[in-house]
C-alpha positions as CSV (number, residue, x, y, z in Angstrom):
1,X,-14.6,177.3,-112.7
2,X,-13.6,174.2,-113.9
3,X,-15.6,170.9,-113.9
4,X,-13.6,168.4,-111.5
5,X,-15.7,165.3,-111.2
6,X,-13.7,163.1,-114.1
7,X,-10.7,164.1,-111.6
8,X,-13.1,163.0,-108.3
9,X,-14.4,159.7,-109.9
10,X,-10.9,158.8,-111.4
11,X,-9.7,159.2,-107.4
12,X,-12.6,157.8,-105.5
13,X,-12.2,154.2,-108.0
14,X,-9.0,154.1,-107.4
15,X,-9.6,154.6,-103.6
16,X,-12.3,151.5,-103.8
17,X,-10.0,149.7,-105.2
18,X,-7.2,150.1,-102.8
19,X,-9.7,149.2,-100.6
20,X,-10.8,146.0,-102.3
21,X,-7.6,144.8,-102.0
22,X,-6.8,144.9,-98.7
23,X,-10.1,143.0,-98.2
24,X,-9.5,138.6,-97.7
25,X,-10.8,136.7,-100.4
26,X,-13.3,134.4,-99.6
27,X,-13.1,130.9,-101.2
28,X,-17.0,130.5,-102.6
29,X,-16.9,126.5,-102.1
30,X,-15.1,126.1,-98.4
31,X,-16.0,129.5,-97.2
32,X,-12.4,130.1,-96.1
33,X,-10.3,133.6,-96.6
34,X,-6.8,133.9,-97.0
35,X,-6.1,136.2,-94.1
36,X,-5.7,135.0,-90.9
37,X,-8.5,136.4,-88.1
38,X,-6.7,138.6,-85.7
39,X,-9.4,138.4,-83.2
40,X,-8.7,134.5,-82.6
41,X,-6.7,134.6,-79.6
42,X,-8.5,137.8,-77.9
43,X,-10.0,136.1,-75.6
44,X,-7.2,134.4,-74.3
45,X,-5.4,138.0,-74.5
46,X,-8.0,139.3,-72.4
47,X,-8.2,137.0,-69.9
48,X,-4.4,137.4,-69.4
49,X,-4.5,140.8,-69.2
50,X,-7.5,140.2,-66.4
51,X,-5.5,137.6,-64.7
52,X,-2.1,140.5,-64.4
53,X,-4.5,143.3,-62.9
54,X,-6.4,141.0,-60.7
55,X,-2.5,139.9,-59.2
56,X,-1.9,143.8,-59.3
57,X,-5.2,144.7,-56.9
58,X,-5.1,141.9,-54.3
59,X,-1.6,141.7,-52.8
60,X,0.2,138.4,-52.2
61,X,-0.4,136.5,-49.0
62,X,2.7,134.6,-48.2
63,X,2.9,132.2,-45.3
64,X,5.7,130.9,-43.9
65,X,5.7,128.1,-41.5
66,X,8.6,126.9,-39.6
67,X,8.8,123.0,-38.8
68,X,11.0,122.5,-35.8
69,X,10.1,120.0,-33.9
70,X,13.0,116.8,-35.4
71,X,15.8,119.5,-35.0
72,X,18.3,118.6,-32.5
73,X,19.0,121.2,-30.1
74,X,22.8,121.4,-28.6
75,X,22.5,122.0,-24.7
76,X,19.7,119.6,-24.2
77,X,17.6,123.0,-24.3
78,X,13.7,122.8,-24.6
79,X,11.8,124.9,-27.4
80,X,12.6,128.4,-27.8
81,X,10.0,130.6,-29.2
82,X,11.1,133.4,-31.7
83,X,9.2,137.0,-30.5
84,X,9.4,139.9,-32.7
85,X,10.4,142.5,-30.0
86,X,14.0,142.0,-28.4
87,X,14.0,140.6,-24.5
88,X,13.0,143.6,-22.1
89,X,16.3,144.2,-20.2
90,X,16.2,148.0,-19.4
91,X,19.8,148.1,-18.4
92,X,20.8,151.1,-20.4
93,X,19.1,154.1,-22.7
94,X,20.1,151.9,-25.3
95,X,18.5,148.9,-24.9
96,X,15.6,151.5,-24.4
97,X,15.2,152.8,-27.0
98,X,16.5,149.7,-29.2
99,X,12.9,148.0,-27.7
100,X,10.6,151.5,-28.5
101,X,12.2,151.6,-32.1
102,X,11.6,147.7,-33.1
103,X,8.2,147.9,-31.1
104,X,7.2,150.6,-33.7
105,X,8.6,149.4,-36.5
106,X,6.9,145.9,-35.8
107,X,3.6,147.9,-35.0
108,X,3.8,149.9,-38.0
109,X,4.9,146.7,-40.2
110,X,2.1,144.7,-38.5
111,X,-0.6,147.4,-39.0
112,X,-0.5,147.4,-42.8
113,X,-0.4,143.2,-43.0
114,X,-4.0,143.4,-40.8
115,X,-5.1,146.4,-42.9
116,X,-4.7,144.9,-46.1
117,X,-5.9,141.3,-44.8
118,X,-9.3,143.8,-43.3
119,X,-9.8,144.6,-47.3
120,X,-9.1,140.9,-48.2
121,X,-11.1,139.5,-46.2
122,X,-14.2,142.3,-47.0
123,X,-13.9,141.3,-50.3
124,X,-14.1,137.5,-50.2
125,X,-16.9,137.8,-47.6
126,X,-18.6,139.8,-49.7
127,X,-18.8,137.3,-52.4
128,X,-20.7,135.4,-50.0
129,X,-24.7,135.4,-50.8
130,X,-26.6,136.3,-48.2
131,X,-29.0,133.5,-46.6
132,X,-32.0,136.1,-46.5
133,X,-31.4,137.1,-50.3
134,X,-31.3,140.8,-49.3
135,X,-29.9,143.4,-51.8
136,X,-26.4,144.3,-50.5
137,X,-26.8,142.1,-47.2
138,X,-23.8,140.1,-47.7
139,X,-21.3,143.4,-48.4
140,X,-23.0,144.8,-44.9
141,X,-21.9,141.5,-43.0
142,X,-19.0,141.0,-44.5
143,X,-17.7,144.7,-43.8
144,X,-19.6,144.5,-40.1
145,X,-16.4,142.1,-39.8
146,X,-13.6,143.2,-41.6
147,X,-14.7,146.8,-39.6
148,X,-13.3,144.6,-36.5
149,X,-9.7,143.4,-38.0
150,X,-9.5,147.0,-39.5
151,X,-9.9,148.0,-35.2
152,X,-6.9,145.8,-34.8
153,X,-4.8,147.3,-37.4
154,X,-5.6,151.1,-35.7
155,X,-5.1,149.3,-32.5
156,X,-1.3,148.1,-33.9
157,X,-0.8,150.9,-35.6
158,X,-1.8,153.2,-32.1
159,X,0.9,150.8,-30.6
160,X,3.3,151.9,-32.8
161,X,2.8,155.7,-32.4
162,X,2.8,155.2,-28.5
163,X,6.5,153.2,-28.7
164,X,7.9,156.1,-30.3
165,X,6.2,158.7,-27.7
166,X,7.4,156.2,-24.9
167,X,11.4,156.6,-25.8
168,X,10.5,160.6,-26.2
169,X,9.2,160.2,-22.9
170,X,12.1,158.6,-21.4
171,X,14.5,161.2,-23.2
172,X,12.7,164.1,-21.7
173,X,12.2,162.8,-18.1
174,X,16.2,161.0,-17.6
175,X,17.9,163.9,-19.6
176,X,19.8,164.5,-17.1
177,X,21.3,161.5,-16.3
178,X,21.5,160.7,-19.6
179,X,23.3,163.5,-20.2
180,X,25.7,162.7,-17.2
181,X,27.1,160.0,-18.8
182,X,27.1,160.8,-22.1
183,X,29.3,163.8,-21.3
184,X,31.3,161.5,-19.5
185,X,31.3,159.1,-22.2
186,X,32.8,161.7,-24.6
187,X,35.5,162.8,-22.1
188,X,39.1,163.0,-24.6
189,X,41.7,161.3,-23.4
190,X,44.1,163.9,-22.0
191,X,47.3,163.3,-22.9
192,X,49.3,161.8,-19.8
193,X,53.2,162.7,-19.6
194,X,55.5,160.3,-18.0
195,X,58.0,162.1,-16.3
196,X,60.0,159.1,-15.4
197,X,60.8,158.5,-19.2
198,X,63.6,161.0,-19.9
């Protein structure tokens, strides 16, 4: 077998010396190198990166607040206050089931705003310290009242569930009469002949 290590040693200082070079060179008197440090701005990288998944985790709040009160109003009317659910005219199936669907879908839309203001407000309450200095004491009290605003959102989003069984309700006990004059409703045209047209 054949002695390798002049081969080795020639390839291990060549390896060191690839490596050397790669290495900065450090000025003796200022103490400077000629390669710039790539860990100077990690810190501000970091805290970037902290500020885009904190935005992720928290959702945005966004309040929107109407100012009418200088706006002239044509009819000399009063206020007029904006509701979320249409006016509750039961005049036709309709306008029944057009106030069961936007009931539930303001229930449904309204359930997941309290339920993610329920986690919101856990977590800044949480950051509270507690007054006695127990361990954990502030994270119970501060989820003893978010458990009452997540209540609300099961309560909203209950509402919701109970909009859509109302109009199933309504279809099940009037189906006949709603079916009276929907069949009417669809009635073709027949054809009429004047005979005095010749």
């Amino acid at each position: 077998m054949a002695d390798n290590g002049s081969a080795n040693r020639a390839a291990n200082r060549r390896y060191r010396q690839a490596q050397q070079a790669g290495r900065p060179r450090v000025d003796a008197t200022t103490g400077t190198s000629d390669k710039p440090n790539k860990f100077a701005n990690a810190g501000a990288a970091a805290g970037g990166f902290v500020g885009a998944l904190g935005g992720s985790i928290v959702p945005p709040i966004n309040v929107t607040v109407n100012n009418n009160k200088n706006v002239a109003r044509g009819g000399g009317g009063g206020s007029h206050v904006q509701s979320l659910l249409p006016s509750p005219e039961f005049t036709s199936p309709a306008q029944v089931r057009n106030y069961c669907n936007t009931l539930r879908a303001a229930g449904v839309t309204l359930s997941i705003e309290v339920a993610m203001a329920a986690e919101i407000l856990k977590g800044v309450l949480a950051a509270v310290p507690d007054p006695d200095g127990r361990a954990f004491g502030s994270r119970i009290r501060a989820a003893k009242v978010a458990r009452k605003m997540q209540g609300a959102a099961n309560d909203l989003r209950d509402a919701a569930k109970k909009a859509a069984a109302c109009y199933s309700t309504f279809q099940q006990e009037f189906e006949e009469e709603i079916n009276r004059v929907r069949h009417r409703a669809r009635k073709p045209q027949q054809p009429v002949i004047d005979w005095a047209q010749q």
